[in-house]
C-alpha positions in Angstrom: 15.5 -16.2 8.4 12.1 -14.4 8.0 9.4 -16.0 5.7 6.7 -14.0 4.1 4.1 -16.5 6.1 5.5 -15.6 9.1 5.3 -11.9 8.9 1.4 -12.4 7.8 1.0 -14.9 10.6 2.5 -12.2 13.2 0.5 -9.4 11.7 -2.4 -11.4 12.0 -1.8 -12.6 15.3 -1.5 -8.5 16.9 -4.6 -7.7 14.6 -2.4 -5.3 12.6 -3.4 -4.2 9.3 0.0 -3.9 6.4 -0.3 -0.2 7.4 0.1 -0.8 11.1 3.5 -2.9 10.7 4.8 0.1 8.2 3.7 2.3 10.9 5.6 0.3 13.6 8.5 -0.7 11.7 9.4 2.2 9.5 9.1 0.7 6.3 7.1 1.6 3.6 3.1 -0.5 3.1 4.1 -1.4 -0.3 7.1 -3.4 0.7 5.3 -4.8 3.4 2.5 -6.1 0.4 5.7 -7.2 -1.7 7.3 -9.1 1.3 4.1 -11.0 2.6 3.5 -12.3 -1.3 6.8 -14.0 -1.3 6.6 -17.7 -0.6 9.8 -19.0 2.1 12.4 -16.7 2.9 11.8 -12.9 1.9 14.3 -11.4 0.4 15.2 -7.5 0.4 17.7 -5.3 2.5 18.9 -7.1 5.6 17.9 -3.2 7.7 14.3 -3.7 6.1 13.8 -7.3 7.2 15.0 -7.0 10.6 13.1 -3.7 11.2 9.8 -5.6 10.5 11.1 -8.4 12.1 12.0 -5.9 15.7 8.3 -4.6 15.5 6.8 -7.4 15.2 8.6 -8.7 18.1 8.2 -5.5 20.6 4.4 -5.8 19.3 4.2 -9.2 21.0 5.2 -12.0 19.0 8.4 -14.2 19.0 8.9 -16.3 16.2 9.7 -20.4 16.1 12.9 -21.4 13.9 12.4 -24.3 12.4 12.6 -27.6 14.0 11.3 -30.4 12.0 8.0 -28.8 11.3 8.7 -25.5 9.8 9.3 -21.9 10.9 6.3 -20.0 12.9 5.0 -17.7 15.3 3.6 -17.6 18.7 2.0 -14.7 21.2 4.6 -14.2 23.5 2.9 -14.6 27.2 
């Protein structure tokens, strides 16, 4: 599961701009806008979703599942 916070909370947390992730991930800016907008769990191809979700990670982030308080993200160390 991938939310549309989380991918704007990663993003945020590499100081990427929407451009940099499409850059990174190999996914167009526009769905990248239309992802981040979508409140819980984006929805879209399962390819597209984990491509964002393998740049983000290789860009430095790992993400939380949830576990009582919500899904997130961290700076991996």
């Amino acid at each position: 599961m991938l939310t549309g916070e989380q991918i704007r909370a990663a993003r945020a947390l590499l100081r990427w701009e929407q451009k940099d992730l499409a850059q990174a991930s190999g996914v167009s800016e526009q769905t990248i806008i239309r992802l981040e907008k979508m409140v819980g769990q984006v929805s879209g191809q399962i390819g597209t979703v984990q491509a964002i979700k393998d740049a983000l990670e290789t860009g430095g982030v790992d993400f939380i599942p949830e576990n009582g308080g919500g899904p997130g993200v961290r700076l991996r160390n």
